[in-house]
GURODO-810133 format. One record per residue: residue number from 1; residue in one letter; x, y, z of N, C-alpha, C, O, CB in turn. Coordinates in steps of 0.1 Angstrom, whole numbers, plus 5000, padded with zeros to 4 digits. Glycine has a CB too. Layout:
<nodes>
(node NUM "a" (X Y Z) (X Y Z) (X Y Z) (X Y Z) (X Y Z))
...
</nodes>
This chain:
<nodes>
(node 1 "x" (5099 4818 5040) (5100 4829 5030) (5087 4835 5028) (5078 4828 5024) (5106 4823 5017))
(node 2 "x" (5085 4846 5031) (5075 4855 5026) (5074 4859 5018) (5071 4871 5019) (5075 4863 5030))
(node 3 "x" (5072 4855 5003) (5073 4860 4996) (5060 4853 4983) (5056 4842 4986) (5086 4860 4995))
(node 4 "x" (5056 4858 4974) (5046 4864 4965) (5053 4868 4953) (5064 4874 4952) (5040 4876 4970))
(node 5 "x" (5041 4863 4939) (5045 4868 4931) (5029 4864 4920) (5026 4852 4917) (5062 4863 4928))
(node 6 "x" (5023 4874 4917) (5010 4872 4910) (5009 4885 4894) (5015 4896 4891) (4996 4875 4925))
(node 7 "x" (5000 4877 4889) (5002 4882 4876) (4988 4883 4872) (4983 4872 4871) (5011 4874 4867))
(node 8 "x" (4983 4892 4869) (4965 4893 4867) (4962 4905 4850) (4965 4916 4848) (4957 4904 4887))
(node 9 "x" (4956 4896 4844) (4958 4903 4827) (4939 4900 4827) (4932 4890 4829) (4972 4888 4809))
(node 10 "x" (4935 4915 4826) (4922 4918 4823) (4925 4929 4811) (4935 4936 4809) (4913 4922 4837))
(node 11 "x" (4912 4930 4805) (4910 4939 4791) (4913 4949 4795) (4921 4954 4787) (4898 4942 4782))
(node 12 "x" (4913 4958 4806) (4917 4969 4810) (4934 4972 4816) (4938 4984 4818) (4907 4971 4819))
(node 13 "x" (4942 4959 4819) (4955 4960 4824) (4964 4946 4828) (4960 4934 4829) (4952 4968 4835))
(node 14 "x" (4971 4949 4829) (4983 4935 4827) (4995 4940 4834) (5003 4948 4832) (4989 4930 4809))
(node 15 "x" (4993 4929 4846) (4997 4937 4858) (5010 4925 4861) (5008 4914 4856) (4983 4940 4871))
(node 16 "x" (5019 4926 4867) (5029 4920 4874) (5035 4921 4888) (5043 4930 4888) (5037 4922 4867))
(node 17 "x" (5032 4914 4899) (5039 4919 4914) (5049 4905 4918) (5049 4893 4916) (5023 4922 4928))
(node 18 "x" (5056 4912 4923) (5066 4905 4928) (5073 4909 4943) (5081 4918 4944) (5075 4905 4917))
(node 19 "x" (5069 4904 4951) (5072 4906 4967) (5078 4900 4972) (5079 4888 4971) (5065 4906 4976))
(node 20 "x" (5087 4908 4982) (5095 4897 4996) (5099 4904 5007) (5108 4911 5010) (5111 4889 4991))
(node 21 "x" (5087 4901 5014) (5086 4910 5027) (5098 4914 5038) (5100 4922 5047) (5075 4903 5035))
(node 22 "x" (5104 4905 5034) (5120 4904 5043) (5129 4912 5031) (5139 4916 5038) (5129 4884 5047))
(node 23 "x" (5130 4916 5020) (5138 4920 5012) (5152 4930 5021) (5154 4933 5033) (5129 4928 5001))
(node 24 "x" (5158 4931 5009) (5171 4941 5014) (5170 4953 5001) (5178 4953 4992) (5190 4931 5013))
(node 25 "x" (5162 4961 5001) (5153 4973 4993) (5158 4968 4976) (5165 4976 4970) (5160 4992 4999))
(node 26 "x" (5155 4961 4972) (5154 4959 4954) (5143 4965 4950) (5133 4960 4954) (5153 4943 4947))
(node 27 "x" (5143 4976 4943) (5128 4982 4939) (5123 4985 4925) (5128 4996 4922) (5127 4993 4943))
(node 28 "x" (5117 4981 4918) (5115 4982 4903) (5104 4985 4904) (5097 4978 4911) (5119 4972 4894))
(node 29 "x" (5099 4994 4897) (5088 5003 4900) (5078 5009 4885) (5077 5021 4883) (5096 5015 4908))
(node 30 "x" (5072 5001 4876) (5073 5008 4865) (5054 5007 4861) (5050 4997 4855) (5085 5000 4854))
(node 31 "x" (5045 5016 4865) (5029 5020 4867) (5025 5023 4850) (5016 5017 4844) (5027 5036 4879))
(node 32 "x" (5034 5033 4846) (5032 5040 4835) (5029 5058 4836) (5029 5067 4828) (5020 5032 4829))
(node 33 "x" (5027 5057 4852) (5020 5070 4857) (5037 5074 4864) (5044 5066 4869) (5003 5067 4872))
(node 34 "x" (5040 5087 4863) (5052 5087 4869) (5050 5094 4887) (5058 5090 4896) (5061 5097 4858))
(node 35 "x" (5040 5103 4889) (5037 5099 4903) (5038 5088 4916) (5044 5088 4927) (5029 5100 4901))
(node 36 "x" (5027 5077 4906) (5024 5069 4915) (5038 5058 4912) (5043 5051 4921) (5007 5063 4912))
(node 37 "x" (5043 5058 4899) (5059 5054 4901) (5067 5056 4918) (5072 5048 4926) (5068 5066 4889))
(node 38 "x" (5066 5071 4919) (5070 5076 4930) (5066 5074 4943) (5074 5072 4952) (5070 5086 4928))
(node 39 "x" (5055 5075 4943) (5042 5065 4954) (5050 5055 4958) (5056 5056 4969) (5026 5056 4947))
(node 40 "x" (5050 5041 4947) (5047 5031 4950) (5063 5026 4955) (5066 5017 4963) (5039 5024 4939))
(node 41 "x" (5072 5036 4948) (5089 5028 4951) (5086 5036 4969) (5088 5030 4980) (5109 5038 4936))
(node 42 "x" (5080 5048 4967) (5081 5054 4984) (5079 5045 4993) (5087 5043 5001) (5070 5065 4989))
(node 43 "x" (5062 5035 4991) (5062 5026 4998) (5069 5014 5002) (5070 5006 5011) (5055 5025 4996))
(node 44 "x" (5074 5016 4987) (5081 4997 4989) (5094 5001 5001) (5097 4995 5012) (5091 4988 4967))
(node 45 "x" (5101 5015 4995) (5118 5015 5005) (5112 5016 5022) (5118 5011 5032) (5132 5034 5001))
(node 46 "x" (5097 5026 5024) (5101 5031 5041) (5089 5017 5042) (5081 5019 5051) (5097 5054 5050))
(node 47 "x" (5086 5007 5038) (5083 4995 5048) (5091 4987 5053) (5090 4981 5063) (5075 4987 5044))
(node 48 "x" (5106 4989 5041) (5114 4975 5038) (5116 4965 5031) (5126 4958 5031) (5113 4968 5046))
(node 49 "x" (5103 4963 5019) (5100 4952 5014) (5111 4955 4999) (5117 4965 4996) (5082 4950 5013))
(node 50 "x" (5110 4942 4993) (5114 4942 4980) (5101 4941 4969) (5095 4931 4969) (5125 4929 4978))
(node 51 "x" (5098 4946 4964) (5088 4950 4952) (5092 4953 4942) (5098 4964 4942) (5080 4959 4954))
(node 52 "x" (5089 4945 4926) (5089 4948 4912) (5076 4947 4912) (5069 4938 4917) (5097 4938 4902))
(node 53 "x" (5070 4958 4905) (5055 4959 4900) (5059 4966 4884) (5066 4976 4882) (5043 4970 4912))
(node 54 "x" (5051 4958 4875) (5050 4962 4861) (5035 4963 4857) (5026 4954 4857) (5057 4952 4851))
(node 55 "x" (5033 4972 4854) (5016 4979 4851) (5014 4984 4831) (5018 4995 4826) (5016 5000 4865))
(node 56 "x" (5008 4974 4822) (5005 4984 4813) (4992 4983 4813) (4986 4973 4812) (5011 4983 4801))
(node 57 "x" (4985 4997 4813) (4970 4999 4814) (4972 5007 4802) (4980 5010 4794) (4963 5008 4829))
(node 58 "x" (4953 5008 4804) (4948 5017 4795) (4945 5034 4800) (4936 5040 4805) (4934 5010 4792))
(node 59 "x" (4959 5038 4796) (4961 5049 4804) (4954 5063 4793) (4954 5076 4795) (4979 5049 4808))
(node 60 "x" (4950 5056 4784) (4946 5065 4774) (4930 5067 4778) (4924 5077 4776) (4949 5060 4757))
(node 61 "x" (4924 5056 4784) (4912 5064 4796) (4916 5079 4803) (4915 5091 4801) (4910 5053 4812))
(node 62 "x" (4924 5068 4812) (4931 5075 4824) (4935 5064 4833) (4937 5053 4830) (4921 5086 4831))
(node 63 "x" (4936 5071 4846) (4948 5062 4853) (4942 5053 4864) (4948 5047 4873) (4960 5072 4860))
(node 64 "x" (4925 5054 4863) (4916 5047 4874) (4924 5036 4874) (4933 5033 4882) (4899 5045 4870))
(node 65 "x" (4920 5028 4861) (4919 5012 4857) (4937 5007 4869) (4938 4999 4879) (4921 5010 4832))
(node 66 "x" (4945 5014 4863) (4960 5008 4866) (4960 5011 4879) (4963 5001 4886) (4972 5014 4859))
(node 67 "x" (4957 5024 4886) (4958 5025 4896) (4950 5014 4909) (4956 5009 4919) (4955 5036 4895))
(node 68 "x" (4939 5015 4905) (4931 5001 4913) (4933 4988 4912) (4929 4979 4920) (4919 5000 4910))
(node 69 "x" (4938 4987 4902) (4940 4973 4898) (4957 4972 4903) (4959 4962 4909) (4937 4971 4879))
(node 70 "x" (4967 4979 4901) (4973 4976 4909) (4971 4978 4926) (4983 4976 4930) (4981 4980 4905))
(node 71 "x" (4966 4980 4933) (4964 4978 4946) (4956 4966 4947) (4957 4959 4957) (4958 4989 4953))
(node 72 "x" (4948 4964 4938) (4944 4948 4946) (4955 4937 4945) (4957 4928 4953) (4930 4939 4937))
(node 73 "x" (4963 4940 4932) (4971 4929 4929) (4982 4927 4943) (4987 4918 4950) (4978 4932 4913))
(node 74 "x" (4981 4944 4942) (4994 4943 4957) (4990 4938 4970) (4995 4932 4980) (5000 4960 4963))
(node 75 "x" (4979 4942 4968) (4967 4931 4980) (4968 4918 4983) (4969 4911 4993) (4953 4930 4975))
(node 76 "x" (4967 4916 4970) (4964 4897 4968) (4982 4895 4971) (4982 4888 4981) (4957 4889 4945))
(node 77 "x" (4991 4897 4969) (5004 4897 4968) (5009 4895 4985) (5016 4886 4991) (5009 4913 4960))
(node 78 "x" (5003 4908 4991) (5007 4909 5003) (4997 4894 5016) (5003 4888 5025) (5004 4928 5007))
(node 79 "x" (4986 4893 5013) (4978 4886 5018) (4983 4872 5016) (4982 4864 5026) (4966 4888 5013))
(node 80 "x" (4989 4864 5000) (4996 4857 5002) (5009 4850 5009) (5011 4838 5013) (4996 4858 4997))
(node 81 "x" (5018 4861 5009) (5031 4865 5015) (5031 4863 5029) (5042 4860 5035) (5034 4881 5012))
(node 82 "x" (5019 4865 5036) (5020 4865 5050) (5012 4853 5056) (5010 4850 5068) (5015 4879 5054))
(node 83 "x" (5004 4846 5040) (4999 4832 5046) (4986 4835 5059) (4977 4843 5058) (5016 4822 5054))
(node 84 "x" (4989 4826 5070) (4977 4826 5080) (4983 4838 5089) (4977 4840 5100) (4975 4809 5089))
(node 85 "x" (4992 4844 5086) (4998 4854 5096) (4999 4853 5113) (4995 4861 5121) (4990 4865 5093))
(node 86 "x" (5007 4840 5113) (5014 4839 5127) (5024 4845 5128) (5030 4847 5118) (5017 4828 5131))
(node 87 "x" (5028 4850 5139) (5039 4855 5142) (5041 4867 5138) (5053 4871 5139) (5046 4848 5138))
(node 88 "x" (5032 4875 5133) (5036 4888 5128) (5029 4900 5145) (5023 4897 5155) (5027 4891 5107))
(node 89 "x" (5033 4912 5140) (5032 4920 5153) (5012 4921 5149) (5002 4917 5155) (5045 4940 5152))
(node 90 "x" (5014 4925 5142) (4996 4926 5132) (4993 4939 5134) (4988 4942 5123) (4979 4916 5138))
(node 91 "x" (4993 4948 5140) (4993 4965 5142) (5002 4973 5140) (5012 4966 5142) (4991 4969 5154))
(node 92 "x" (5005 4984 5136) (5013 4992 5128) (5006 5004 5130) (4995 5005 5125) (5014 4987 5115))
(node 93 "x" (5012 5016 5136) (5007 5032 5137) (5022 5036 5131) (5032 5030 5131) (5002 5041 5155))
(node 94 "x" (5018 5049 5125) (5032 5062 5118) (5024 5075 5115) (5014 5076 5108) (5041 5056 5099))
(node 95 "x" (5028 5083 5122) (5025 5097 5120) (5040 5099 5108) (5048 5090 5109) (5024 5108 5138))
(node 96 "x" (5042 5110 5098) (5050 5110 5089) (5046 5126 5083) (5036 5127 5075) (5048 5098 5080))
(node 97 "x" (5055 5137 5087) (5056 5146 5079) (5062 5147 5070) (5069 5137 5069) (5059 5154 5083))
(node 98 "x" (5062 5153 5061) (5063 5158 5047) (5066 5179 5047) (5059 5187 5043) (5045 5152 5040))
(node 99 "x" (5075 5180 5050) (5075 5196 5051) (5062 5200 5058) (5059 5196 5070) (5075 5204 5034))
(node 100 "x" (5053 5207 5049) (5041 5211 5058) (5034 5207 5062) (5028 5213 5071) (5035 5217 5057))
(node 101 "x" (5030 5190 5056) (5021 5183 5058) (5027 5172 5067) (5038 5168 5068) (5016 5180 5047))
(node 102 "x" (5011 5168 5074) (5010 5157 5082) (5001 5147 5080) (4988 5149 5080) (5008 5162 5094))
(node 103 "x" (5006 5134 5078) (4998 5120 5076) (4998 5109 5087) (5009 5108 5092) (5003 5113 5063))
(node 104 "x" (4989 5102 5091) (4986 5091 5099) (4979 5083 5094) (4969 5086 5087) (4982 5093 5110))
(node 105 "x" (4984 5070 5099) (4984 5057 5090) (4979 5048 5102) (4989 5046 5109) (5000 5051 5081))
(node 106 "x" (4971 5043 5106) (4972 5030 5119) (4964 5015 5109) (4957 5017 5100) (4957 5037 5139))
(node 107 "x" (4966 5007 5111) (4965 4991 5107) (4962 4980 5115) (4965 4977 5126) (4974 4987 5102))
(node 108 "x" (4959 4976 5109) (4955 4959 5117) (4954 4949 5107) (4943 4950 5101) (4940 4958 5126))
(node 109 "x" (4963 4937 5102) (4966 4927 5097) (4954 4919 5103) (4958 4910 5111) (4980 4922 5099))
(node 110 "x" (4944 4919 5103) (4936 4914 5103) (4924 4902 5101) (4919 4895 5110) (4937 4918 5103))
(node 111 "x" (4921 4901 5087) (4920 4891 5076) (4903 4901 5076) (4894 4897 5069) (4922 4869 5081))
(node 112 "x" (4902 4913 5084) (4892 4920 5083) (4891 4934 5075) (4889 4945 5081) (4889 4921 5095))
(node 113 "x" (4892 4933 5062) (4893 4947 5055) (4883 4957 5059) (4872 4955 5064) (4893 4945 5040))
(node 114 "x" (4890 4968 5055) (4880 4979 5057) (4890 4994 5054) (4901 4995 5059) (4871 4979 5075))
(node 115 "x" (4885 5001 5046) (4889 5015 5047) (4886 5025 5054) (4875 5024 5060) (4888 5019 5039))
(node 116 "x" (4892 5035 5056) (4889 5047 5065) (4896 5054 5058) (4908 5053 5060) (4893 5048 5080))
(node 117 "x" (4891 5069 5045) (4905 5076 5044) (4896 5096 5043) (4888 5103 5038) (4917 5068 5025))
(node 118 "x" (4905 5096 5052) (4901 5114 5056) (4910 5120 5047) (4922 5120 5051) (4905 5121 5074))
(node 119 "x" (4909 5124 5037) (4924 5137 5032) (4914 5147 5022) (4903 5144 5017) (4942 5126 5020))
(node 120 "x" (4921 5158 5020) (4916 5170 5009) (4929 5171 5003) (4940 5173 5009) (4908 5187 5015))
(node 121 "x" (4926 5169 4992) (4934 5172 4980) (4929 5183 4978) (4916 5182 4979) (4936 5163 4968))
(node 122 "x" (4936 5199 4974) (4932 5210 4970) (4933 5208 4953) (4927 5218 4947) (4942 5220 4977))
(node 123 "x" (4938 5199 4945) (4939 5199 4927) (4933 5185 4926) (4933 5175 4934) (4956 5201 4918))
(node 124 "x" (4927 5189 4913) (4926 5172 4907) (4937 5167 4907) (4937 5156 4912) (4920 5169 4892))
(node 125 "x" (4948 5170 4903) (4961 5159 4895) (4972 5166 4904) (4973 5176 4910) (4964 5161 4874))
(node 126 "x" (4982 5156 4902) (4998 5160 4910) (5006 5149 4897) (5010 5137 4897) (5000 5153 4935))
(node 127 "x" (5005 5159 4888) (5012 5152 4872) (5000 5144 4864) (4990 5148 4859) (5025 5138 4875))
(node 128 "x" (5005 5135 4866) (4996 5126 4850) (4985 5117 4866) (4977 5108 4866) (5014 5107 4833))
(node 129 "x" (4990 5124 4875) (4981 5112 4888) (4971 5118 4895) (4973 5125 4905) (4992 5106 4902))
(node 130 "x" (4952 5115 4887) (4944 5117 4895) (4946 5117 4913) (4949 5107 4919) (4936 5108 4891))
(node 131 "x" (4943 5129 4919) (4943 5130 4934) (4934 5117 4939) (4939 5108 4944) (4937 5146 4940))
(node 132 "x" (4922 5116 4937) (4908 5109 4939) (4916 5091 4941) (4913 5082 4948) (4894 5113 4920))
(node 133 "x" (4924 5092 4935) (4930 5078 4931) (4937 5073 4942) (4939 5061 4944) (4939 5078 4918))
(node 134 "x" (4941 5082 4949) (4948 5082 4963) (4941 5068 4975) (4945 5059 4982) (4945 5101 4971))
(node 135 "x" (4927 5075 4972) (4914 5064 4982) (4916 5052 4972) (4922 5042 4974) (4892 5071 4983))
(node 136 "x" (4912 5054 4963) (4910 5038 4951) (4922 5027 4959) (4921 5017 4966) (4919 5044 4927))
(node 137 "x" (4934 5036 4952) (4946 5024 4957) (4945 5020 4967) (4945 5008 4966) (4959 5026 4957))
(node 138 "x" (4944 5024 4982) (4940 5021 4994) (4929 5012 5000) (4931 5004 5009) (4938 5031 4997))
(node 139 "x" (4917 5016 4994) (4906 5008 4993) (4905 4992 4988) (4900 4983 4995) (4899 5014 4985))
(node 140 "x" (4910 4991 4973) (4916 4982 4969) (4930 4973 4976) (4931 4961 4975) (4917 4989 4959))
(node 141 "x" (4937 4980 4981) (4949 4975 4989) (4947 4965 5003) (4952 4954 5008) (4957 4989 4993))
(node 142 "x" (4934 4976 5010) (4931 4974 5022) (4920 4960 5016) (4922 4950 5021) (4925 4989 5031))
(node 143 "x" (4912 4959 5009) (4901 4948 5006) (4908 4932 4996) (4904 4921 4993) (4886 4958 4994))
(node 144 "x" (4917 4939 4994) (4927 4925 4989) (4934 4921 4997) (4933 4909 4996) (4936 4926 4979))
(node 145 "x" (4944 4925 5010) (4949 4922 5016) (4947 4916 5029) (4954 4908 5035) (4953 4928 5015))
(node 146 "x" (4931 4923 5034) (4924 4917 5043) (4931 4927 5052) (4934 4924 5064) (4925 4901 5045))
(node 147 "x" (4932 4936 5048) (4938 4947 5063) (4924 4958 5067) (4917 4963 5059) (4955 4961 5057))
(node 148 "x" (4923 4958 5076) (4918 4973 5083) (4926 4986 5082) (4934 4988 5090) (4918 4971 5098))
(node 149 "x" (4924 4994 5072) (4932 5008 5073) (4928 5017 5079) (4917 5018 5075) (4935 5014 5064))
(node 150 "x" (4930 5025 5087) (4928 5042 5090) (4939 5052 5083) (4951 5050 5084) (4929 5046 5108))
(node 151 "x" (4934 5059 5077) (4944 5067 5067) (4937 5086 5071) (4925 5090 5067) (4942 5060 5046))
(node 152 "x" (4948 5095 5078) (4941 5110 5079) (4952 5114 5071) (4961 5105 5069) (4939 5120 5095))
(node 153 "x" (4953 5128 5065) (4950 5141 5064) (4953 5147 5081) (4943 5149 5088) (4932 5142 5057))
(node 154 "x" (4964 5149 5085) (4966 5157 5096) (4960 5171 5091) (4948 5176 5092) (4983 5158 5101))
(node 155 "x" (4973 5176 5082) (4974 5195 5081) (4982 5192 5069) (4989 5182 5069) (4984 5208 5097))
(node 156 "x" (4981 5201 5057) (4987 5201 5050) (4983 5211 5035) (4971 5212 5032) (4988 5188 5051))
(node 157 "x" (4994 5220 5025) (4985 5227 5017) (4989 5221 5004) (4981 5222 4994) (4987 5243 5018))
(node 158 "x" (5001 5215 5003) (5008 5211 4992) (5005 5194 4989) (5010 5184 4994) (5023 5214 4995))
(node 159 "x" (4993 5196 4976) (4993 5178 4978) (5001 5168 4972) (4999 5156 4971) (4982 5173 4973))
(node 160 "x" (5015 5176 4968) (5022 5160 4964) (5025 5157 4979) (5022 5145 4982) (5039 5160 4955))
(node 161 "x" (5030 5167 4990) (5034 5163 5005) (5023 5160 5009) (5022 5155 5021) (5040 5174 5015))
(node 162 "x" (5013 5160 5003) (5004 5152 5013) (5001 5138 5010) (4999 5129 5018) (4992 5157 5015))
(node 163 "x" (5001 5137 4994) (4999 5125 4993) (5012 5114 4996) (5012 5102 4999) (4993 5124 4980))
(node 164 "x" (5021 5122 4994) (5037 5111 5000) (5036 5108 5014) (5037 5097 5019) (5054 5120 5001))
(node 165 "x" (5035 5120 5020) (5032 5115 5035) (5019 5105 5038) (5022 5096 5046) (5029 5130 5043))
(node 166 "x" (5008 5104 5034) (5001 5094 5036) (5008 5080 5031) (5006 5070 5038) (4989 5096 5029))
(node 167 "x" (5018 5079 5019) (5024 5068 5015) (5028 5063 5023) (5026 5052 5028) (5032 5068 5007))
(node 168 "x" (5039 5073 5027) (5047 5068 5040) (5046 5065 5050) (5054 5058 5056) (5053 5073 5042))
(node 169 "x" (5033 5071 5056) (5027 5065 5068) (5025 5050 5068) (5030 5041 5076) (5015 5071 5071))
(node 170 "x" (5016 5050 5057) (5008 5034 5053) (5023 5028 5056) (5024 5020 5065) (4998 5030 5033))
(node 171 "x" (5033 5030 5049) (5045 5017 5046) (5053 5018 5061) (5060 5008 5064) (5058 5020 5031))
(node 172 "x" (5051 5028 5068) (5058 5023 5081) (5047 5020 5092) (5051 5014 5102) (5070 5034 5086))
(node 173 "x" (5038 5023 5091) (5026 5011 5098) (5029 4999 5092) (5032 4990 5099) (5010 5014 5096))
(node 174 "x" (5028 4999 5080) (5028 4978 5076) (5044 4976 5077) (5048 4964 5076) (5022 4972 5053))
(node 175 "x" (5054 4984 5078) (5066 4976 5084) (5067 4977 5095) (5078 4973 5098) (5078 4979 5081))
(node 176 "x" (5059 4980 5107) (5058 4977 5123) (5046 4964 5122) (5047 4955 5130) (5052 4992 5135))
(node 177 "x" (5038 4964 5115) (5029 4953 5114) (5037 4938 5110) (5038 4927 5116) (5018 4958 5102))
(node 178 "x" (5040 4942 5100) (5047 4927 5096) (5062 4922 5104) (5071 4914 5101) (5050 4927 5079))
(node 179 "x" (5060 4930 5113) (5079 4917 5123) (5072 4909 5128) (5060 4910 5133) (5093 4923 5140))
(node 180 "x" (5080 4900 5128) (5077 4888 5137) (5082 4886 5148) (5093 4888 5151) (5080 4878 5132))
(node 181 "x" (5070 4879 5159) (5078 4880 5168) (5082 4870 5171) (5085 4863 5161) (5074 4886 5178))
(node 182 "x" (5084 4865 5187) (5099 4852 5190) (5088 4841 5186) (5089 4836 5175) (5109 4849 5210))
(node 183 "x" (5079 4839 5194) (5075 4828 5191) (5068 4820 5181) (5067 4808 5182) (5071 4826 5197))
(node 184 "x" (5062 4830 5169) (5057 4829 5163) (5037 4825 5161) (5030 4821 5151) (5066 4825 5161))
(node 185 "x" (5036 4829 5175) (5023 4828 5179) (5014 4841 5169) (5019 4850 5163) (5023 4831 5195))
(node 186 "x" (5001 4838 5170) (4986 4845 5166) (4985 4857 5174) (4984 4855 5186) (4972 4836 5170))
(node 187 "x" (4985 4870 5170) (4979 4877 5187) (4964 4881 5181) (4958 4891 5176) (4989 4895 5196))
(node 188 "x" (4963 4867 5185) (4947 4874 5190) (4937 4865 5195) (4937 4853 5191) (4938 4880 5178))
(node 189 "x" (4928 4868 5205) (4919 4857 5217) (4920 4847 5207) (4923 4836 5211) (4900 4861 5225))
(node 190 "x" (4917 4847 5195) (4909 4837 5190) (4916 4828 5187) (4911 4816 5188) (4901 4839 5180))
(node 191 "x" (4932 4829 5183) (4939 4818 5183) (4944 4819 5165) (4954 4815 5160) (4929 4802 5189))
(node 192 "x" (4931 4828 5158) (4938 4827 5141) (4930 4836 5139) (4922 4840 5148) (4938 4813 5130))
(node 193 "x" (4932 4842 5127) (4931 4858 5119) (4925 4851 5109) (4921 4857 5099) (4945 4869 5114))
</nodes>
């Protein structure tokens, strides 16, 4: 079973994840931000996974705190879930339009984090959801999880389509990343990640 379930309560937020990488799409989705609401159920349906995440922040800042803090948690969540990560494919590419826009997502399950993210948001906000926050969750996601991300910004003028389309890339790269294959072997020279 693949599956995760972590709970992390700091003065700034009180967070709940609940994962199962094999799921049959159960999605409960509740940030406080209604955007990243939208974000995060986007990612959970086009990877495959089952995900309940409950977020109450200090949104009367703003939406840094919740937003970062949930991507590590989803981090720590997903990095559990996949254990020493045998048997999984470990790489994951998706190009993903969005009407005008174009996003690309490539990965590597690695146990080697790192970010890469190219995009222009033309506004600060797309609702109650800092644009800027787009890199945060990613950053955070990619350094908790132990993944390598590359994340572009193909072409695009409209940034809710762009920031969906980046969602959606990331979640169907990590659902070509995480199958397993027959034997359940390491791919890689070294024998473990």
């Amino acid at each position: 079973m693949r599956t995760a379930e972590i709970n992390r309560k700091t003065k700034e937020t009180d967070i709940r994840v609940k994962l199962d990488l094999d799921g049959s799409g159960k999605v409960s989705i509740d940030t406080g931000i209604g955007f990243f609401n939208h974000m995060m159920t986007a990612f959970a349906v086009h990877s495959g996974i089952d995900l309940e995440l409950v977020c109450r922040g200090d949104l009367e800042v703003d939406g840094h705190h919740s937003v970062e803090d949930i991507g590590i948690v989803l981090g720590k969540a997903i990095s559990e879930a996949l254990g020493d990560k045998a048997g999984i494919a470990r790489y994951g590419s998706a190009f993903i339009p969005m009407d005008e826009a174009l996003a690309f997502c490539s990965l590597d399950i690695s146990a080697r984090p790192f970010l890469v993210f190219k995009a222009d948001f033309h506004d600060q906000r797309i609702g109650e959801f800092d644009t800027c926050l787009c890199e945060e969750f990613f950053r955070a996601l990619a350094f908790n999880s132990g993944i390598t991300m590359h994340i572009r910004e193909e072409y695009g003028s409209n940034d809710h389509h762009i920031c969906e389309a980046i969602f959606k890339a990331a979640a169907h790269a990590f659902k070509r990343a995480i199958v397993t294959n027959a034997d359940g072997s390491v791919l890689s020279t070294k024998g473990v990640l």
